[in-house]
Backbone bond lengths (Angstrom), bond angles and torsions (degrees), N, CA, C in turn:
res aa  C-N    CA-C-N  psi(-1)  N-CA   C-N-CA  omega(-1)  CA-C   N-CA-C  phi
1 X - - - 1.452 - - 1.534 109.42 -
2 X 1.423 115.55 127.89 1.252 127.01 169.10 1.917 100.25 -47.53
3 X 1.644 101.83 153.76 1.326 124.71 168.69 2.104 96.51 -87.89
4 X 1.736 85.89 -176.12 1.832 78.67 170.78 1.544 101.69 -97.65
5 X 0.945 120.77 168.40 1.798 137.44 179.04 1.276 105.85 -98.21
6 X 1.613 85.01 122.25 1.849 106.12 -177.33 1.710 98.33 -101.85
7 X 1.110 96.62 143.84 1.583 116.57 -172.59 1.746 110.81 -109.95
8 X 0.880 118.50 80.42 1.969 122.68 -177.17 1.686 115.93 -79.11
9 X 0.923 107.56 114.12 1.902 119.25 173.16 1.584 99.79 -128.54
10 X 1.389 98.69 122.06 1.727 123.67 -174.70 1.996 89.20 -94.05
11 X 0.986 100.71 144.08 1.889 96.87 161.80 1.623 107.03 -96.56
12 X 1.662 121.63 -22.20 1.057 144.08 173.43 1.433 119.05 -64.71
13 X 1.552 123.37 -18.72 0.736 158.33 -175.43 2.220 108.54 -83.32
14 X 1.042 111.37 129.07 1.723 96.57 168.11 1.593 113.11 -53.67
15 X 1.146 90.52 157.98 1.618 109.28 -164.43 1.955 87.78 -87.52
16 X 1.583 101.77 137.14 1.271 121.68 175.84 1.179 124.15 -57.72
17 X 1.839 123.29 115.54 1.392 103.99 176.27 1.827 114.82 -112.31
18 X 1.023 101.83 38.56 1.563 135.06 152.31 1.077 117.61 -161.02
19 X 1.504 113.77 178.41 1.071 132.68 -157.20 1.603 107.51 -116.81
20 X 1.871 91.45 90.36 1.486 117.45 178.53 1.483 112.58 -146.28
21 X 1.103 107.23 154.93 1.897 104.98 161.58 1.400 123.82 -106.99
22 X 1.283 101.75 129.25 1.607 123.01 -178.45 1.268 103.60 -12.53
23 X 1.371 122.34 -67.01 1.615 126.18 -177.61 1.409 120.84 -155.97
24 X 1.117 118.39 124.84 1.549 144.64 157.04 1.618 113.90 -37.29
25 X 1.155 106.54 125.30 1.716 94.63 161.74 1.353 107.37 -157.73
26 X 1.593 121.42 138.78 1.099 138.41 167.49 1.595 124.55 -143.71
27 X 1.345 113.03 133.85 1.715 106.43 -162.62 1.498 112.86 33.51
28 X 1.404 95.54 68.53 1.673 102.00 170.11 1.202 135.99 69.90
29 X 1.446 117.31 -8.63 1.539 141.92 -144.71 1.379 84.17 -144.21
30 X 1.899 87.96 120.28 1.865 119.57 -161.27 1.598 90.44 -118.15
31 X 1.135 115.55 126.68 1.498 115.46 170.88 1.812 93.08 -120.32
32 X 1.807 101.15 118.24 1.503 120.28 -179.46 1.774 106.26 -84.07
33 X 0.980 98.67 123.74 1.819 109.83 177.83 1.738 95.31 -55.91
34 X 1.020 127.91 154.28 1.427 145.31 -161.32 1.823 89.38 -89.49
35 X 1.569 110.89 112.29 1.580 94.13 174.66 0.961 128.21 -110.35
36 X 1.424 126.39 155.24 1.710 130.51 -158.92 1.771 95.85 -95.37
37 X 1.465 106.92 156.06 1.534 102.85 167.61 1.019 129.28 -90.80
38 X 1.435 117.59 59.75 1.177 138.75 156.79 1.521 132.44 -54.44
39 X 1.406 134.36 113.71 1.446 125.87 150.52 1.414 125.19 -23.31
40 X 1.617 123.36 116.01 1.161 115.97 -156.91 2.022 103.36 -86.50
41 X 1.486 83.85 -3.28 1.773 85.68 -158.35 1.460 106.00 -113.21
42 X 1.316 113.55 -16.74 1.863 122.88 172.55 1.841 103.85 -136.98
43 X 1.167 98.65 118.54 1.736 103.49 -157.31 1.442 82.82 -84.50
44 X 1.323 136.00 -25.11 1.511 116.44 -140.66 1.892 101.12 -113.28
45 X 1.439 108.74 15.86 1.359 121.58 -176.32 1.406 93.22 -99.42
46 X 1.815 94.63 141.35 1.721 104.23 -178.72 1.098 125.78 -67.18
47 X 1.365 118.07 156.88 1.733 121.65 -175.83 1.719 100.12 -50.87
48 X 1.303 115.65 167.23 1.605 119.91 176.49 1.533 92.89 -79.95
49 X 1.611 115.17 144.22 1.294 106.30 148.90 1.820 126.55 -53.59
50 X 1.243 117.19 155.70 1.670 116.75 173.89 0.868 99.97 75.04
51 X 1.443 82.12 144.16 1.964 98.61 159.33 0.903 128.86 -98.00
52 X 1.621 115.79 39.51 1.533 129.90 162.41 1.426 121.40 -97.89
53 X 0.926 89.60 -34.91 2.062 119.79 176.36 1.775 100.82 -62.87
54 X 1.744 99.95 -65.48 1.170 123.43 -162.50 1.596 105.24 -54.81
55 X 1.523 128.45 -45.67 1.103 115.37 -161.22 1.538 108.57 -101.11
56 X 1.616 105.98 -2.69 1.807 112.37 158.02 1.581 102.90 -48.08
57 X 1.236 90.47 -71.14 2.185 108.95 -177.25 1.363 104.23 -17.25
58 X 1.688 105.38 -60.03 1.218 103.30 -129.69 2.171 99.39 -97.38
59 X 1.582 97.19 -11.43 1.213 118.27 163.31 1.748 121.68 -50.94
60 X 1.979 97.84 -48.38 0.979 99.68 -137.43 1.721 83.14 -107.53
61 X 1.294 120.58 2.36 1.482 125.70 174.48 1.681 100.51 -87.28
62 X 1.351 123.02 -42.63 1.542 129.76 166.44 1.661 99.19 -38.11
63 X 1.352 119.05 -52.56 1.108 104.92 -172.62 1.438 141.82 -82.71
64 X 1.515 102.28 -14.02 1.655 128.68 172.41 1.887 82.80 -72.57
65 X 1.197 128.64 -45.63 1.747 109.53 -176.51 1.868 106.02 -67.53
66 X 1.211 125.42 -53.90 1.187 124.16 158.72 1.471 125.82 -35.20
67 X 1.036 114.35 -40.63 1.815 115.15 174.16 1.620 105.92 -85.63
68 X 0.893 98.12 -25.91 1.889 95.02 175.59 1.675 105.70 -71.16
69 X 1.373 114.51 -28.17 1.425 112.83 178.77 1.194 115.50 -89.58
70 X 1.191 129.32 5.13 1.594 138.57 -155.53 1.436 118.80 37.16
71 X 1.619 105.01 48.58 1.680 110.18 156.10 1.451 105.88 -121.43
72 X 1.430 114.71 -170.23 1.112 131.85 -169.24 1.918 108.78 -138.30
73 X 1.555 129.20 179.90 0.841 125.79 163.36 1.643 144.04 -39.98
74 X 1.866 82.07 -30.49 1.528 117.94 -172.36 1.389 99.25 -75.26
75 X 1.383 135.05 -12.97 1.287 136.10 -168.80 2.356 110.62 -86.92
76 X 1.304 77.44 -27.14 1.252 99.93 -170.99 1.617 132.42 -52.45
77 X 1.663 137.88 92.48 1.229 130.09 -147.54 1.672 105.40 -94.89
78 X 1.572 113.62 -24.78 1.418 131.54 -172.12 0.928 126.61 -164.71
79 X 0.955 118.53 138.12 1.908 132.61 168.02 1.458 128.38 -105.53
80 X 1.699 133.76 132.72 1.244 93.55 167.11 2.170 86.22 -106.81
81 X 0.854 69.34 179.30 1.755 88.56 167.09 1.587 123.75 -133.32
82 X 1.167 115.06 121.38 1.978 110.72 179.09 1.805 98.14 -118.62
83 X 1.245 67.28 135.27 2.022 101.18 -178.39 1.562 109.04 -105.66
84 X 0.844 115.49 106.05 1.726 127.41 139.55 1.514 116.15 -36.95
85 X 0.950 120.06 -49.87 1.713 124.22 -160.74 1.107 84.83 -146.15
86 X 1.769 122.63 91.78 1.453 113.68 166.32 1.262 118.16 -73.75
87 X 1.325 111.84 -43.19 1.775 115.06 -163.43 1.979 96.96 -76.22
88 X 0.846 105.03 -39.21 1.368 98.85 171.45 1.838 135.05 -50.63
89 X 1.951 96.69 -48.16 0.896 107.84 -169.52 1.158 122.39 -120.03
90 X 1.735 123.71 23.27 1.344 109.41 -164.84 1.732 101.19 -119.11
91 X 1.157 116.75 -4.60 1.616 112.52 156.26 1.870 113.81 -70.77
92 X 1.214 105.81 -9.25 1.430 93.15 -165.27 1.771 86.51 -118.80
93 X 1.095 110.36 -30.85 1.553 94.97 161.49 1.613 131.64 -59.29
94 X 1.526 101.77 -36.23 1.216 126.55 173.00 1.281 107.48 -40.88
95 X 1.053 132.00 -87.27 1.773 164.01 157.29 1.761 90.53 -11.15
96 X 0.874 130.47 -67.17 1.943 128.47 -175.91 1.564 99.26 -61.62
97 X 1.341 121.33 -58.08 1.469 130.79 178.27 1.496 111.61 -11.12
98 X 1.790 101.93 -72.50 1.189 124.49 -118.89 1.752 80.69 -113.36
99 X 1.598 114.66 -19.41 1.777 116.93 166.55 1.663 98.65 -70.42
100 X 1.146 114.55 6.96 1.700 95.65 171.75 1.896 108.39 -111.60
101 X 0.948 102.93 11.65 1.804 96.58 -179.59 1.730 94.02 -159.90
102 X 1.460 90.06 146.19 1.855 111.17 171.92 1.450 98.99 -65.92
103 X 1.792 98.73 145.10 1.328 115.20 -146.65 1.785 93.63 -89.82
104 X 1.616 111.68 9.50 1.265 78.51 -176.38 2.042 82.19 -125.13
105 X 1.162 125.76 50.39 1.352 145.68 159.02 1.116 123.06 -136.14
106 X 1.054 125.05 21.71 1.526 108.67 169.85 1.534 134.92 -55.58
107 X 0.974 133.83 129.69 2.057 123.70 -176.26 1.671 91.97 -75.25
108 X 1.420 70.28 147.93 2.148 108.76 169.54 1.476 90.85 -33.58
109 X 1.414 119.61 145.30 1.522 123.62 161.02 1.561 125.91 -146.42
110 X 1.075 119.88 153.48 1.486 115.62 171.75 1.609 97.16 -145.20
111 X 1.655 103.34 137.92 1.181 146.51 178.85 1.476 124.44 -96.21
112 X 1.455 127.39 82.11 1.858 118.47 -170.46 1.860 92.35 -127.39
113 X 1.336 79.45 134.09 1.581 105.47 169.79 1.668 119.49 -80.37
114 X 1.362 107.86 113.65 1.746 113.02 -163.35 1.171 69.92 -116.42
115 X 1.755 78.87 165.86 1.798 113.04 -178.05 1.253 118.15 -90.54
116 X 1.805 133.45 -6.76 1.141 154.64 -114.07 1.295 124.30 143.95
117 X 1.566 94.24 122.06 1.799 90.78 169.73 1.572 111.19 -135.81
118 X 1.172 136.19 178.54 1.223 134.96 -166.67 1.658 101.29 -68.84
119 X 1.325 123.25 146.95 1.219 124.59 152.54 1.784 109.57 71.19
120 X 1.680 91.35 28.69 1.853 101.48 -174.23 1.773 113.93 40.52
121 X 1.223 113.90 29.81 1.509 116.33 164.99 1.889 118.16 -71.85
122 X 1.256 109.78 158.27 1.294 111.69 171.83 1.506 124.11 -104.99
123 X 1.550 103.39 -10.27 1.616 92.19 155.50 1.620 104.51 -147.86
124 X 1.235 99.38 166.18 1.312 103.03 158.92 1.923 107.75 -159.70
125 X 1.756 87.10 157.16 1.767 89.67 -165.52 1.194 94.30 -149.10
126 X 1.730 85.04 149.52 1.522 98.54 177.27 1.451 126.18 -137.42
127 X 1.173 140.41 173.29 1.990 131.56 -156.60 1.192 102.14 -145.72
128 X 1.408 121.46 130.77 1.298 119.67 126.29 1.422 126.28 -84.84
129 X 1.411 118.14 154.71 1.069 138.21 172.49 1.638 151.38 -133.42
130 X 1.030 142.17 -176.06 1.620 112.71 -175.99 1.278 106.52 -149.76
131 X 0.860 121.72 134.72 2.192 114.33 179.67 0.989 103.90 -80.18
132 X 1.484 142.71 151.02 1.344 150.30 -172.83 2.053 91.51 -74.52
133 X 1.785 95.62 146.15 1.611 86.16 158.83 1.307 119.81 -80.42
């Protein structure tokens, strides 16, 4: 039997440009809204150029939702990631990714090349996760 569904919104968190919540959780199991590289503290400032910049942002906004839940990276079972410009950009996305977790932890992942993402960004990613029992 399902638990009830907790609904999490950080204000610390970037401000929503749809209409979702930061993260899902039920029996322990956090489903992270896919995040844009957005400025978490001035919504109306432009995306960074690159997708070196871009997937810091959008890394490091995953983690302002993770610290609002009181986990960490270490909590983390999967990622997917969506590319705008895969062949272009996913070795160099790769490389920022994979500078955020020890190389011999990384979470499950999948990688798909979209045509479009919200707010003309070039990536956006999203996590599940699990709270320790």
């Amino acid at each position: 039997m399902m638990s009830n569904l907790i609904f999490h919104n950080f204000s610390e968190a970037p401000q929503h440009v749809a209409p979702f919540s930061h993260a899902v959780e039920c029996d322990n199991w956090i489903q992270l809204t896919g995040q844009m590289p957005t400025d978490p503290n001035i919504t109306t400032m432009p995306l960074s150029a690159g997708i070196e910049r871009q997937t810091r942002r959008v890394m490091d906004n995953l983690i302002i939702v993770l610290n609002g839940l009181g986990l960490r990276l270490e909590n983390v079972l999967s990622c997917r990631v969506f590319l705008t410009e895969f062949k272009r950009d996913y070795e160099i996305m790769n490389n920022v990714y994979q500078s955020y977790f020890p190389c011999d932890r990384l979470p499950a992942r999948t990688c798909i090349g979209v045509t479009d993402l919200a707010m003309d960004a070039l990536v956006e990613i999203d996590m599940i996760a699990r709270r320790p029992n």
